[in-house]
PQR file of N, CA, C, O and H, with PARSE charges and radii, in Angstrom:
ATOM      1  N   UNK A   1     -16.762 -39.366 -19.641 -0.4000 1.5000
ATOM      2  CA  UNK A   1     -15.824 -40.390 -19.225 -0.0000 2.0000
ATOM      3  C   UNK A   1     -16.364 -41.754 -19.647  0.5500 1.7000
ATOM      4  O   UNK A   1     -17.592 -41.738 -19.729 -0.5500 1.4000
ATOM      5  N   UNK A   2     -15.707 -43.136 -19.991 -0.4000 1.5000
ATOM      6  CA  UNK A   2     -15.655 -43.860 -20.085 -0.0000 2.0000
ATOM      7  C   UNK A   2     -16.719 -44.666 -19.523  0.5500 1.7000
ATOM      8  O   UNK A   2     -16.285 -45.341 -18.589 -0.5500 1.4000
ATOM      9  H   UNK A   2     -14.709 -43.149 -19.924  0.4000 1.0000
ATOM     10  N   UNK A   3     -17.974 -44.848 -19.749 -0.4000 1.5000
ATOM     11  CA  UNK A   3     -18.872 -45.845 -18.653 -0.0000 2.0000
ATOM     12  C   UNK A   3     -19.942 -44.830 -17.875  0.5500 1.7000
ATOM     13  O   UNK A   3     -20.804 -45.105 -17.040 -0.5500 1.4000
ATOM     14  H   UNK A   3     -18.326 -44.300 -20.507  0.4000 1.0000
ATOM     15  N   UNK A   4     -19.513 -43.389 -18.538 -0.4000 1.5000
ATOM     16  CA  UNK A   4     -20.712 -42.542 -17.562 -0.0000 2.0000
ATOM     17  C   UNK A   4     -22.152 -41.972 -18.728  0.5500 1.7000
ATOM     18  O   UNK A   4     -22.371 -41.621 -19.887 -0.5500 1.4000
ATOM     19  H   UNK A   4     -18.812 -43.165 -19.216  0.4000 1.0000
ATOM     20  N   UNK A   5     -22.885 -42.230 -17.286 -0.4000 1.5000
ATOM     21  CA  UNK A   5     -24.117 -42.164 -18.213 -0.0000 2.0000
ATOM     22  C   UNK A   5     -24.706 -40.508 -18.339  0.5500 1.7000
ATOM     23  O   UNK A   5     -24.693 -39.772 -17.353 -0.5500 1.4000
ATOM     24  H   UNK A   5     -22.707 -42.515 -16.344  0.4000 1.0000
ATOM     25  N   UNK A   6     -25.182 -40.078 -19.602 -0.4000 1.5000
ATOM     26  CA  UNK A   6     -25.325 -39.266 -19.948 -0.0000 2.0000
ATOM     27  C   UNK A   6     -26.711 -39.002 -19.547  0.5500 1.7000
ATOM     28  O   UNK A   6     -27.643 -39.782 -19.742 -0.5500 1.4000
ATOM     29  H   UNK A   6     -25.193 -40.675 -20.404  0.4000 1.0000
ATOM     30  N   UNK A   7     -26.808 -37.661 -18.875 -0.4000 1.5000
ATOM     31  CA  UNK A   7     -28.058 -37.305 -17.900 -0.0000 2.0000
ATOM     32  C   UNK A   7     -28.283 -35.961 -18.849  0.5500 1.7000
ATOM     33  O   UNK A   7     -27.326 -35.411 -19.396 -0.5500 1.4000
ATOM     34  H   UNK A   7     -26.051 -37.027 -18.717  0.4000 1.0000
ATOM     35  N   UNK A   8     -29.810 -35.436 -19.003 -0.4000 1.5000
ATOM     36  CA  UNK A   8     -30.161 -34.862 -19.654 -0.0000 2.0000
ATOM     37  C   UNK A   8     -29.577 -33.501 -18.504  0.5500 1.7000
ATOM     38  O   UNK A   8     -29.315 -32.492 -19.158 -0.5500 1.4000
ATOM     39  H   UNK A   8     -30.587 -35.883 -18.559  0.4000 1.0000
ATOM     40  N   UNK A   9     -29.384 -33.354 -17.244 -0.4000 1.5000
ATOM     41  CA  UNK A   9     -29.171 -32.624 -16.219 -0.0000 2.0000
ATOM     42  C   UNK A   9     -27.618 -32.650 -16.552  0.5500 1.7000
ATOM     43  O   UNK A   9     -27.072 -31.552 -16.444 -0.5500 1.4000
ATOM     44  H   UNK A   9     -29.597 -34.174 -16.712  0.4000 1.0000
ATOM     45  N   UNK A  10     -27.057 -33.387 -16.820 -0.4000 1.5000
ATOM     46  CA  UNK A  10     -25.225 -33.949 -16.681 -0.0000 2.0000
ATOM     47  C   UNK A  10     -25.157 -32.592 -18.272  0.5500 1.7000
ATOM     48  O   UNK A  10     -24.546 -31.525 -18.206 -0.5500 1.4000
ATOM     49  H   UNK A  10     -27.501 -34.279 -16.908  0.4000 1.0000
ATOM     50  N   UNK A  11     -25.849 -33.019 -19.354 -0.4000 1.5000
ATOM     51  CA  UNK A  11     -25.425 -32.164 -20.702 -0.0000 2.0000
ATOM     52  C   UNK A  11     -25.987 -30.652 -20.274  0.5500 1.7000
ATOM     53  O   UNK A  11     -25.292 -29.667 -20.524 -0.5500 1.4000
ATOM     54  H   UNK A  11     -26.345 -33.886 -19.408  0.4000 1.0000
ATOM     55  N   UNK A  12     -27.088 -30.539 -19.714 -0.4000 1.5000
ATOM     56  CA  UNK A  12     -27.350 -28.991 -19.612 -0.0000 2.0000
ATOM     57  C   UNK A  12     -26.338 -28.095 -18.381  0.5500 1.7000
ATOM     58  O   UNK A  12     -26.044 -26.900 -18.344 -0.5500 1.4000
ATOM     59  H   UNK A  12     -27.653 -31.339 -19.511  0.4000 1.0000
ATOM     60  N   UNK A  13     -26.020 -29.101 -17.551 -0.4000 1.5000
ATOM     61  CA  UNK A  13     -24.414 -28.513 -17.315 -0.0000 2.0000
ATOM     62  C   UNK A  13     -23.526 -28.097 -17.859  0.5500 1.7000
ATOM     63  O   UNK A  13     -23.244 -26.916 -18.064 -0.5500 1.4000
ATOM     64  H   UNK A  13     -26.259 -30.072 -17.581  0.4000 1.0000
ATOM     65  N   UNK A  14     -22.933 -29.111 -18.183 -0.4000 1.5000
ATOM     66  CA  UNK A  14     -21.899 -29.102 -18.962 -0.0000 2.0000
ATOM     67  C   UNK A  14     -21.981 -27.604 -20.317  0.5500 1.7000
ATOM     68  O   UNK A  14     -21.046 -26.967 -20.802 -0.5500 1.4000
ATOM     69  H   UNK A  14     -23.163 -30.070 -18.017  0.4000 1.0000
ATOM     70  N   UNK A  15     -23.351 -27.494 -20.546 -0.4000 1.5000
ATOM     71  CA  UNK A  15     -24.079 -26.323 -21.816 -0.0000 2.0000
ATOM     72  C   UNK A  15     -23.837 -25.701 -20.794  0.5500 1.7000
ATOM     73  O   UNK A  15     -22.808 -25.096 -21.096 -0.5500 1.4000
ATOM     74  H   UNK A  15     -24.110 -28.012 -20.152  0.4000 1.0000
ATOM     75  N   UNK A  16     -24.080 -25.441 -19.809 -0.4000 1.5000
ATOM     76  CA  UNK A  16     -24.127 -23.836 -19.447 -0.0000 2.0000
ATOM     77  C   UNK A  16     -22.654 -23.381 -18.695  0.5500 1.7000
ATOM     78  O   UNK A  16     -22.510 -22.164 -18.573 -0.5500 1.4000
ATOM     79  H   UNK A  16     -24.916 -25.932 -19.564  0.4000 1.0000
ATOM     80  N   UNK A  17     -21.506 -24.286 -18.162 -0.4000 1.5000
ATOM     81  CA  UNK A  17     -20.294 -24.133 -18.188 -0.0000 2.0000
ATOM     82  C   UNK A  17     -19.892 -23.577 -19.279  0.5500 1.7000
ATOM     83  O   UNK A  17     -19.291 -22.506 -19.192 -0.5500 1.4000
ATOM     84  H   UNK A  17     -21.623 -25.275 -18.261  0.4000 1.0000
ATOM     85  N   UNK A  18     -20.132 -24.183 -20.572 -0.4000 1.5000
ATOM     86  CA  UNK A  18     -19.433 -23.592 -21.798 -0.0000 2.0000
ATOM     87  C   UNK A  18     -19.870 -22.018 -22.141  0.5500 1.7000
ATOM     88  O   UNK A  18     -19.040 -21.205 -22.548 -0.5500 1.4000
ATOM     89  H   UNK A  18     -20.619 -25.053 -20.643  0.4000 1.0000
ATOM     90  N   UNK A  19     -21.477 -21.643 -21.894 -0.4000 1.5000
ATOM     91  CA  UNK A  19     -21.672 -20.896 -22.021 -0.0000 2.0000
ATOM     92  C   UNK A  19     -21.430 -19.682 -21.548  0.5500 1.7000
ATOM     93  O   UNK A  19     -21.340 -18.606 -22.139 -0.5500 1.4000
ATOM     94  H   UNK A  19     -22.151 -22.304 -21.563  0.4000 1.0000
ATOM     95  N   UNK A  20     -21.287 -20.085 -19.893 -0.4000 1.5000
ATOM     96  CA  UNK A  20     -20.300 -19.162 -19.369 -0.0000 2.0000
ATOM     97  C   UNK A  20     -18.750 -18.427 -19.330  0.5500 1.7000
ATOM     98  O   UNK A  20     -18.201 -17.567 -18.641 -0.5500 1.4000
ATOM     99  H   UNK A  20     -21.361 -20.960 -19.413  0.4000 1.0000
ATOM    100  N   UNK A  21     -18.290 -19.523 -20.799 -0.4000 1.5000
ATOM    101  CA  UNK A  21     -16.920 -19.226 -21.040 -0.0000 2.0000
ATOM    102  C   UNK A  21     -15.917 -20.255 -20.344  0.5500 1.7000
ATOM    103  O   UNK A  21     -14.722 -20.038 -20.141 -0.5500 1.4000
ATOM    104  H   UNK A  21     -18.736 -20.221 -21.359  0.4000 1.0000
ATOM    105  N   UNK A  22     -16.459 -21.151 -20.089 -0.4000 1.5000
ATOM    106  CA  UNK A  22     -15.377 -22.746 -19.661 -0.0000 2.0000
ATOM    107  C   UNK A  22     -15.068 -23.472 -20.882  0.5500 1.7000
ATOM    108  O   UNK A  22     -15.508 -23.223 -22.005 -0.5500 1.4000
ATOM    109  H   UNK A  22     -17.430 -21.327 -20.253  0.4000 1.0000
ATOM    110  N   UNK A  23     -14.405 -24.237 -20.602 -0.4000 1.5000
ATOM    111  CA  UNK A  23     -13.701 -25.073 -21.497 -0.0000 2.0000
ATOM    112  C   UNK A  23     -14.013 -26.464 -21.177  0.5500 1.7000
ATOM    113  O   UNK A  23     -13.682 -26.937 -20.090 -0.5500 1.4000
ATOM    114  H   UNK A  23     -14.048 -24.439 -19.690  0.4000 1.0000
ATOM    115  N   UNK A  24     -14.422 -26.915 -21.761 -0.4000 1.5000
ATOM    116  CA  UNK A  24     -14.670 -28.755 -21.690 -0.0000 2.0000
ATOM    117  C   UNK A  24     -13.610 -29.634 -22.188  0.5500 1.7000
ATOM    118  O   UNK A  24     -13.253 -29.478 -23.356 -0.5500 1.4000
ATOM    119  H   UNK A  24     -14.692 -26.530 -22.644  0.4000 1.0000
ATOM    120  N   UNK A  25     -13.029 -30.583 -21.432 -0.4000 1.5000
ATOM    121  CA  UNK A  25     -12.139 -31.246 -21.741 -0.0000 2.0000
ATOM    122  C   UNK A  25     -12.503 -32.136 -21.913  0.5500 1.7000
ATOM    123  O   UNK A  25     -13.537 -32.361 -21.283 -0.5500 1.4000
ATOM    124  H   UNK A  25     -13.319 -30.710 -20.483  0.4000 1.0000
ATOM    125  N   UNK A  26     -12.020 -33.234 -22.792 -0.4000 1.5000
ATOM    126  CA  UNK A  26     -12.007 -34.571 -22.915 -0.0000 2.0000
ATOM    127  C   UNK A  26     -13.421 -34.861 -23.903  0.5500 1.7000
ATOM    128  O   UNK A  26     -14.033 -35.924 -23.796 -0.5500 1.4000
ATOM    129  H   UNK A  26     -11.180 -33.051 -23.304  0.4000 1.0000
ATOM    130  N   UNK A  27     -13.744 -34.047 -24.631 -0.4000 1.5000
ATOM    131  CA  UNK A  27     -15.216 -34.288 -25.541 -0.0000 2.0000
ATOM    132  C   UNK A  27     -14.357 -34.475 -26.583  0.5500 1.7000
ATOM    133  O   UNK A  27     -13.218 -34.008 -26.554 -0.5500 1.4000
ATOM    134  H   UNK A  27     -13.247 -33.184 -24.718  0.4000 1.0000
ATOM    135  N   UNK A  28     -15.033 -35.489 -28.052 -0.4000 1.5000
ATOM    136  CA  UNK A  28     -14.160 -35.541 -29.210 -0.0000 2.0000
ATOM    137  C   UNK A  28     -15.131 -34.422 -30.001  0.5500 1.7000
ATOM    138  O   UNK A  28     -14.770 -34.498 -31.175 -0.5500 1.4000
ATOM    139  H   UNK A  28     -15.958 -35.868 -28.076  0.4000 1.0000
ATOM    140  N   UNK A  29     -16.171 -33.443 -29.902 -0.4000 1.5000
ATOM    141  CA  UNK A  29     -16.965 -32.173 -30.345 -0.0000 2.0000
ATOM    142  C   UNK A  29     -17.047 -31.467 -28.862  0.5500 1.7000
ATOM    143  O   UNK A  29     -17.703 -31.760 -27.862 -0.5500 1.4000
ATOM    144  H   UNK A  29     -16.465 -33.381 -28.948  0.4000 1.0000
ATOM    145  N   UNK A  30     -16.083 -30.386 -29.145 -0.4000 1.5000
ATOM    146  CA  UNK A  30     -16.174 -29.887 -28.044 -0.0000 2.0000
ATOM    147  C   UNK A  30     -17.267 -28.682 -27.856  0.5500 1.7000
ATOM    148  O   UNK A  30     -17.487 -27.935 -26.903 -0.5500 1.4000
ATOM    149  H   UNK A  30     -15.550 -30.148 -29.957  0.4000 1.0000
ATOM    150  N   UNK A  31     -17.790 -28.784 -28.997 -0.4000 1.5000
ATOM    151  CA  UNK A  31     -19.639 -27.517 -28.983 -0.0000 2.0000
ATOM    152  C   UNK A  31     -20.265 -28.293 -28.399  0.5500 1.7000
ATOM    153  O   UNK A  31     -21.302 -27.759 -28.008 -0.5500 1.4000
ATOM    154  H   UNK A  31     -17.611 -29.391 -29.771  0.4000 1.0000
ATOM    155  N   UNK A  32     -20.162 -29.786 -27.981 -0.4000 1.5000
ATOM    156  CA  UNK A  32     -21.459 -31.037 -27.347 -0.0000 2.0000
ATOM    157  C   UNK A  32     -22.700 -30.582 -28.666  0.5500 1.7000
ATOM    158  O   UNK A  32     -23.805 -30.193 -28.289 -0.5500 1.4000
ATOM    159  H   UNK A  32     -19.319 -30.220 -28.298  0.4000 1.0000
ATOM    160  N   UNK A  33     -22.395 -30.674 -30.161 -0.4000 1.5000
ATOM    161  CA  UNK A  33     -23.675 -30.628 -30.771 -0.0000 2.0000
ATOM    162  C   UNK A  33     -23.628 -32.276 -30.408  0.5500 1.7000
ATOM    163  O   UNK A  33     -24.440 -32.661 -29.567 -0.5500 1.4000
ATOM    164  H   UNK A  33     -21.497 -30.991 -30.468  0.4000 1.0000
ATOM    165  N   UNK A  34     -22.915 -33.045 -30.874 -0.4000 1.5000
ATOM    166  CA  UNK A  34     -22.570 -34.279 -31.327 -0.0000 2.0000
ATOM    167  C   UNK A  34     -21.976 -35.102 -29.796  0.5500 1.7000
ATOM    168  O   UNK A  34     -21.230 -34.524 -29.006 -0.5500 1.4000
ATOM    169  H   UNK A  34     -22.255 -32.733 -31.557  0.4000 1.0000
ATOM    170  N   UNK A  35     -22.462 -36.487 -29.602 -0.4000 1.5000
ATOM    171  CA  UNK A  35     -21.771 -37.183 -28.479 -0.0000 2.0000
ATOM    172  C   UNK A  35     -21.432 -38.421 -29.614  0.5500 1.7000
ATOM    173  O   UNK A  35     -21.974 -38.606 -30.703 -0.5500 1.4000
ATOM    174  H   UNK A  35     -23.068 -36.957 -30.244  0.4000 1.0000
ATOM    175  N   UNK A  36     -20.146 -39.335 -28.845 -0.4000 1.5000
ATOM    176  CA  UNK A  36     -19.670 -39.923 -29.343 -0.0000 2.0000
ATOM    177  C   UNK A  36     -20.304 -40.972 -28.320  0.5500 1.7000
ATOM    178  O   UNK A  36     -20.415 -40.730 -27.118 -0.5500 1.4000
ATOM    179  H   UNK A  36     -19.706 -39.184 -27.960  0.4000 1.0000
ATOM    180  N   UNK A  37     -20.671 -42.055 -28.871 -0.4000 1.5000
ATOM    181  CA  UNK A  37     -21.216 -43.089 -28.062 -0.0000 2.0000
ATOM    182  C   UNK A  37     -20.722 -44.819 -28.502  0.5500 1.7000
ATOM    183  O   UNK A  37     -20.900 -45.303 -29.619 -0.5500 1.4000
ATOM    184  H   UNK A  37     -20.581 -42.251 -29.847  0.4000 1.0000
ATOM    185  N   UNK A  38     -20.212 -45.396 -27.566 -0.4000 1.5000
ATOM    186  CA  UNK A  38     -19.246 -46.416 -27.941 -0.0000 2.0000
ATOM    187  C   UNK A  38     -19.232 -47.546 -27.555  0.5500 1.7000
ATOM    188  O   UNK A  38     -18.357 -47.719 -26.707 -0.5500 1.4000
ATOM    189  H   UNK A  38     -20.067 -45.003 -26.658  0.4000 1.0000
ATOM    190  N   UNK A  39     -19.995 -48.702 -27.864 -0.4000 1.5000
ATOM    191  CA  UNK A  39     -20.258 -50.393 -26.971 -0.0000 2.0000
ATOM    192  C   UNK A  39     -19.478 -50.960 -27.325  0.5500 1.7000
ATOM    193  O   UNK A  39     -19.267 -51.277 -28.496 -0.5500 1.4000
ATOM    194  H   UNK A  39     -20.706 -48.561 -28.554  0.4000 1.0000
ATOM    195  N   UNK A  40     -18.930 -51.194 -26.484 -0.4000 1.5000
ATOM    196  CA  UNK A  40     -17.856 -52.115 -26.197 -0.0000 2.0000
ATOM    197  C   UNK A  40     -18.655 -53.870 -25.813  0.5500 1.7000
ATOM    198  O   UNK A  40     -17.935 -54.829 -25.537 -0.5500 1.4000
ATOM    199  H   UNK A  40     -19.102 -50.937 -25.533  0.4000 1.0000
TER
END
């Protein structure tokens, strides 16, 4: 999301949701090899 900070705990979540067969929404790489990072 917009303004949230990326926790090495927050991505190995998110890895093991997928791995379990979830779906991640709202990533522009939805494998999370790649984060999109954006300063505004």
């Amino acid at each position: 999301m917009p303004g949230e900070v990326i926790t090495k705990a927050a991505l190995e979540y998110l890895q093991t949701i997928q791995t379990m067969g979830g779906f991640i929404s709202g990533c522009a790489d939805t494998s999370l090899k790649t984060l999109k990072v954006v300063k505004i």
